[in-house]
N, C-alpha and C positions, 0 to 999 in steps of 0.2 A: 246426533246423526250429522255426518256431513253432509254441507250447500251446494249442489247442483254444479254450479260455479267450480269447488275446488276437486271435484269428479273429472272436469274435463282437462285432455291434455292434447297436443299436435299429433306427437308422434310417438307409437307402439314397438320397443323395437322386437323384434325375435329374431334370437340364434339360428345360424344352419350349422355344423358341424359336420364336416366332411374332409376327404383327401383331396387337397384341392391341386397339390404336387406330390410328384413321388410316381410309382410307377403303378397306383390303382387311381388318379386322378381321373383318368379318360373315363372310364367306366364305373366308377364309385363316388367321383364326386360332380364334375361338370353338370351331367344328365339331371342330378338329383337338384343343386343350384338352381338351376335353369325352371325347372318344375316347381319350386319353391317359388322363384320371381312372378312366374307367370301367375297362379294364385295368388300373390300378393299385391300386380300389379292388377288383375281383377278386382281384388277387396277396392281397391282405391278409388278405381274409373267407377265403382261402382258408389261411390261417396263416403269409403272409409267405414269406420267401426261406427254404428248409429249410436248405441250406447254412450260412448265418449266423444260423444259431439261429433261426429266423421273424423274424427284420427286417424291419419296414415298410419299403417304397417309400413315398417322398415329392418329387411334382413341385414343383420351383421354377421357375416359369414367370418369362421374357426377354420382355419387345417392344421386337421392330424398329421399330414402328409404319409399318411399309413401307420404311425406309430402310437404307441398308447403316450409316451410321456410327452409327445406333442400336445397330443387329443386331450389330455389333460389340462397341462398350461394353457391351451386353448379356452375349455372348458370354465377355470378360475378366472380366466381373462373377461367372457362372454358377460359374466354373474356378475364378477365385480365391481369389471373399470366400466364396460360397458351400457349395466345396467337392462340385459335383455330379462324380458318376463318369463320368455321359454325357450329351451334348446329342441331342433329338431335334426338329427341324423341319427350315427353316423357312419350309417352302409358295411362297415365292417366290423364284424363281432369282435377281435380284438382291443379295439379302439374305442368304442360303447360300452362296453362291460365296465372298464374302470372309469370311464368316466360319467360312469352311474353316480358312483359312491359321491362324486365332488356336485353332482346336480342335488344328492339326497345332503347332501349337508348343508348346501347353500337354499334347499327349498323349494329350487324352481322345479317345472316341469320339465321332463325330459321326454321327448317324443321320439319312439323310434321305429318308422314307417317300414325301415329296411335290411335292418342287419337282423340277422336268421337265430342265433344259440339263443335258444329258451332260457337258461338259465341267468340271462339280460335281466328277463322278468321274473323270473323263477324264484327268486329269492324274498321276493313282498316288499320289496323298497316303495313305497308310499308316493314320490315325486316321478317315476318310472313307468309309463305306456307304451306298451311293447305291441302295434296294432298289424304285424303281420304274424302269418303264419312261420312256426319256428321249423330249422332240422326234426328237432327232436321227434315233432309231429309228420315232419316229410317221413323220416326214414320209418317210424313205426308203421304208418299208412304204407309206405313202400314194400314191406317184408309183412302186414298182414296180408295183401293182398296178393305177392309172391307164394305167401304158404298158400292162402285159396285156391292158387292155380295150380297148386303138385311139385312149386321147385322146393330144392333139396339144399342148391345153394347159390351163389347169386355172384357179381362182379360188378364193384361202383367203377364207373370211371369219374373222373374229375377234369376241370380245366387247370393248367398248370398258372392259377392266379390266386392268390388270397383267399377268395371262396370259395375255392378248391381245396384248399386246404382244409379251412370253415369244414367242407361238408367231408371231409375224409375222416378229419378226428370225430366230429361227432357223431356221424353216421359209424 
């Protein structure tokens, strides 16, 4: 077993993966950063991870910048050079979907608090926690509850942004 001693370390890093440029930044990455520090800058004031001695949390933030082959180089980037224990974003279903497969090969965890297509998690990838509620689950819930009520047939509108799109295809 290992000694007490070689258990502890300074500092914890974790990934955020998000658009941090590009034209979904405002609204799909900054907000989500932001809420990421502030819990992490809680963990800390509050003496760090007790297990590892009070180890600071330290986000290393990825941008996609909306794109998947970003989100990915990001992704390899976070794992490898970086050394983060877990990735968390990254708000839009495009750009988390593939960069599942580089979280499931490299081990780490992948947390994704916010991008919406079920099929994220849908799949059984092992390193992958997909802890919000999906489309899939929106739009079923949407149209059982439409048939309850006697429509016949229905009209999604969208915002003309990324998950807009998200919810058009898959809905």
């Amino acid at each position: 077993a290992a000694d007490a001693e070689e258990m502890m370390v300074d500092v914890v890093k974790v990934g955020a993966l998000y658009p941090l440029t590009g034209p979904d930044a405002g609204w799909a990455g900054d907000p989500y950063i932001k809420a990421h520090m502030m819990a992490i800058e809680e963990i800390n004031e509050a003496g760090g991870i007790e297990c590892l001695g009070g180890a600071k949390l330290e986000l290393v933030k990825g941008d996609t910048q909306g794109k998947a082959e970003a989100g990915n180089s990001e992704m390899e980037r976070l794992v490898s050079e970086e050394g983060v224990v877990a990735v968390m974003g990254s708000a839009l279903s495009g750009t988390t979907l593939p960069a599942t497969e580089i979280s499931e090969k490299w081990e780490v965890p992948y947390i994704v608090p916010n991008a919406l297509d079920g099929t994220i998690s849908g799949r059984g990838l092992q390193y992958v926690f997909q802890t919000v509620s999906t489309l899939q689950q929106w739009g079923a819930d949407d149209v059982a509850w439409a048939k309850a009520n006697g429509a016949q047939s229905a009209v999604i509108s969208v915002p003309n942004i990324t998950f807009g799109a998200e919810v058009e295809e898959t809905w």
